[in-house]
N, C-alpha and C positions, 0 to 999 in steps of 0.2 A: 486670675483663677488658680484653682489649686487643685494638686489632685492629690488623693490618699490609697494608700495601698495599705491594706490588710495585711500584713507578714508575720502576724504572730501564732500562727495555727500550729496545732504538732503533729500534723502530715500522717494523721494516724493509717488512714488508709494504704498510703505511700510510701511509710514506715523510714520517714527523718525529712529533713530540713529540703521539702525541694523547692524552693525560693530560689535558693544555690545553685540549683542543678545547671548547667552549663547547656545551652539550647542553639548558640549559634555559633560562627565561623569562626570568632574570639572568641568563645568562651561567654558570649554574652548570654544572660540569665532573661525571664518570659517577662520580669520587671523591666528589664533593660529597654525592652520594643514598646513597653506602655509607656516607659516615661519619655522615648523618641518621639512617640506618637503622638502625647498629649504638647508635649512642647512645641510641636509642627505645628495644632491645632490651635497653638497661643498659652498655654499653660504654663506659669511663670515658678511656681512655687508646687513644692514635693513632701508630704506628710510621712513619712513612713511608720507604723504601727508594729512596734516589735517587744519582744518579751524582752524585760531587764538583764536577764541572763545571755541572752544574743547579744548583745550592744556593742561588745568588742570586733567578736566575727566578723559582723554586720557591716561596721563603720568600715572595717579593711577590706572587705569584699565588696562591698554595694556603695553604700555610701560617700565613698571620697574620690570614687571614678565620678563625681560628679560636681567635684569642685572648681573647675575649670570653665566648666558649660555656662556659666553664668546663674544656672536656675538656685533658687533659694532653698535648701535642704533640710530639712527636721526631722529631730525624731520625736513619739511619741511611744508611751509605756504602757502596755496592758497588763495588769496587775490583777489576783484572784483576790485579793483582800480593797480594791477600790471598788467598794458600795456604799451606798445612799444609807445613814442614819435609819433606823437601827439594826442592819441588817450587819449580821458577818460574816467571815468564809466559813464554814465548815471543816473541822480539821481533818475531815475525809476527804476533802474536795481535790481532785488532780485537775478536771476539765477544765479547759476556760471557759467562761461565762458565754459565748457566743457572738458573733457578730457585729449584734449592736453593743454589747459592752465596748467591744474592740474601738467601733465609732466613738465612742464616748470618753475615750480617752485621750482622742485628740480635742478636747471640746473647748476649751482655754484658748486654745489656737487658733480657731476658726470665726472669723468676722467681716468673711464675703462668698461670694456662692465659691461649691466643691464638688468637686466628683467623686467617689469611692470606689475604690475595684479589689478586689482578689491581687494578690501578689502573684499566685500563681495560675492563673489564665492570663491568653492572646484575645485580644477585644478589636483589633486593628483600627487605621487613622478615622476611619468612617465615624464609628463611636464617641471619639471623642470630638469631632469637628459637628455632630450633631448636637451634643454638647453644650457648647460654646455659641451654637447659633441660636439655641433655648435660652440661654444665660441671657442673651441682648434682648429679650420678649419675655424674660419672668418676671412674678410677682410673688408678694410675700404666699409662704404656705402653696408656695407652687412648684414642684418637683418633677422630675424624671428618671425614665430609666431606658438604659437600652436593650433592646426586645429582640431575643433570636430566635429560631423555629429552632422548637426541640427537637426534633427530627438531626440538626446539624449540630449538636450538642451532646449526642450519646460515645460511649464508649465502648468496644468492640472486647475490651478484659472484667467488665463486671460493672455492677449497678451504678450509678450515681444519685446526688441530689440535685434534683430542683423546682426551683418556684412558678407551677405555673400559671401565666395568668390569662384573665379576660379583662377584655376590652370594647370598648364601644364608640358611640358615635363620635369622630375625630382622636380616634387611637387613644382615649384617657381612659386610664385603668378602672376598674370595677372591682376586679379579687386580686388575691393572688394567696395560692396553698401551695406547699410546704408537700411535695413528695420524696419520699426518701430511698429508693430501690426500685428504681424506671431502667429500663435496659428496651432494647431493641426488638419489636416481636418478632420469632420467628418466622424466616420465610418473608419480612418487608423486603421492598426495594425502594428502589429512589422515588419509583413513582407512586407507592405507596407504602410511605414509610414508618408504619402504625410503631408504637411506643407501647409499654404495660408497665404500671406500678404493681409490684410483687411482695411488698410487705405486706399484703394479708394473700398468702398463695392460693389462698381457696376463693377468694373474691379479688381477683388482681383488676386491677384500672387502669381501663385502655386508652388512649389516648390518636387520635389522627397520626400526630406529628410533625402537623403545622399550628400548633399552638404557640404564639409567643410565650418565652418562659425567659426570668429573670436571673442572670447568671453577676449578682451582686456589683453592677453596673450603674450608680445611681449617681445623678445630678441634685444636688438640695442650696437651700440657700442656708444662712445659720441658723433661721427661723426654726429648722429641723430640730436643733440641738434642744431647748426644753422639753416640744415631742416628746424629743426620745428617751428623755431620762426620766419622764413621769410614765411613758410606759415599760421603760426596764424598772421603774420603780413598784409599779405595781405587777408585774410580773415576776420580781420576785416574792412578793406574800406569798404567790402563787407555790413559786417551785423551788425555793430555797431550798428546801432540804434537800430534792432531788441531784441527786452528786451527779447524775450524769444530763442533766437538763440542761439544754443552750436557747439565749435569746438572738432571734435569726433577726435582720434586718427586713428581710421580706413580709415578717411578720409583723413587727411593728408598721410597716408601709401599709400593710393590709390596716392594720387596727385603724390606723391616721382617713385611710378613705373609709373605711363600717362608721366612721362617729364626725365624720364632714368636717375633723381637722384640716385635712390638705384636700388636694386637688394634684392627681399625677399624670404626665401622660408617657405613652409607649412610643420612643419613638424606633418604628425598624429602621435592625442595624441590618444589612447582606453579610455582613461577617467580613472576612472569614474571622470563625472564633475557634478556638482548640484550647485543649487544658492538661497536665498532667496529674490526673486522681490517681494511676496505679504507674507504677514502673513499666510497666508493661507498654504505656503511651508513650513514654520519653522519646523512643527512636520515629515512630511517627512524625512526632513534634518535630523532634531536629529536623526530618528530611519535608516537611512544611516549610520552615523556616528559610533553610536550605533554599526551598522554590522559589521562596519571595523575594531573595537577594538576587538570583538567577535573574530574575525580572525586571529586576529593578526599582521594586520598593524601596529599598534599604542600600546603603552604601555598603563596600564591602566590610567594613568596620563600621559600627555602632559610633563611637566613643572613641577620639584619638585620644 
């Protein structure tokens, strides 16, 4: 099995590179605990997704602490000029193409089921040992993701993004939208811990806060990869010109179940899940981290 990490983002919100950011006792990075965890879980082989211009950083900080462990390590490039005939970058274009670009650049590579995650979120061993017990029971065009309550997914310095979805009979997905400015309602507590999308402030969308929502956690087999490149194919007729348009992964997964491509199911994760969107999270995180080692999740070193 293999897992991919997402690492080519540009942290706009967070303002630089927090892939980097140092979160545990060494110094070990939010990458560091997914790729312990997915190796615990059986996970043999490590995708990484970085921009061409990282490659050097990258290799001496992330990448060669993992030479020794036995796991198989690669890198993959996400690039603003890798599109589909007849399509080109835009010489305004700064953004990246979004998510599923990012997927699609490791696509050469991939020729057995995968998992994909964020570089920069904690998904813990649950997650990915969930995983791996789907991988023994899939079939083609049959995917997953792991599902958290949004309620345990917000952030206390300002909005976030995500995908939330519904679900039905034996936890297989039905939607999944695309929120982009969800924060916390005022005055929730744990026991009623209501959520609001606030990108339109005059009409905000409430939300319980036990809705599973998809924090870029997915299980696919390779099957996935044509999907997805006739939907970022036709997604860009769509949005090419717009310079600041991203193709989101959750969106193509929605597209694959509206047109009875795939078949997904949710499976819940208990977490714990944490991310750092703003600076502001960072010391959180470490003193999470922190707890876990305390406990005894994690050795007191990662990675000798």
């Amino acid at each position: 099995m293999t897992l991919i990490l997402l690492a080519a983002g540009l942290g706009s919100r967070y303002g630089g590179l927090k892939q980097l950011e140092p979160v545990g006792p060494a110094g070990e990075t939010l990458m560091d605990y997914s790729i312990f965890d997915a190796r615990r879980a059986g996970f043999d082989r490590v995708i990484f997704i970085i921009r061409r211009d990282f490659e050097d950083a990258f290799r001496a900080s992330v990448a060669n602490r993992y030479a020794a462990t036995g796991l198989r390590v690669e890198l993959a490039f996400q690039s603003h000029d890798d599109l589909p005939a007849p399509f080109t970058r835009p010489a305004e274009r700064q953004k990246p193409w979004g998510t599923a670009h990012a997927l699609l650049a490791a696509r050469d590579l991939l020729d057995a089921p995968f998992v994909v995650i964020n570089a920069d979120d904690f998904y813990g061993l649950e997650s990915f040992q969930n995983h791996a017990l789907f991988f023994n029971s899939t079939g083609r065009n049959r995917f997953a993701m792991a599902g958290y309550q949004l309620a345990d997914t917000l952030s206390p310095h300002g909005t976030v993004a995500r995908g939330v979805c519904k679900a039905g009979d034996k936890n297989q997905l039905l939607s999944i939208r695309e929120h982009h400015k969800i924060r916390a309602l005022e005055g929730a507590c744990p026991h009623a811990p209501q959520a609001e999308d606030i990108a339109d402030p005059a009409n905000p969308v409430r939300f319980t806060g036990r809705e599973p929502v998809s924090l870029n956690n997915w299980a696919f087999t390779p099957e996935a990869i044509p999907l997805l490149s006739d939907y970022f194919a036709d997604w860009l007729a769509d949005h090419h010109a717009d310079l600041k348009a991203e193709c989101y992964l959750p969106s193509a997964v929605d597209h694959f179940i509206a047109n009875g491509l795939a078949t997904v199911t949710v499976l819940p994760t208990r977490g714990p899940w944490f991310g750092v969107t703003y600076k502001e999270d960072l010391p959180a995180v470490q003193s999470q981290i922190a707890a876990l080692h305390a406990a005894g999740h994690y050795p007191p070193v990662l990675w000798e």
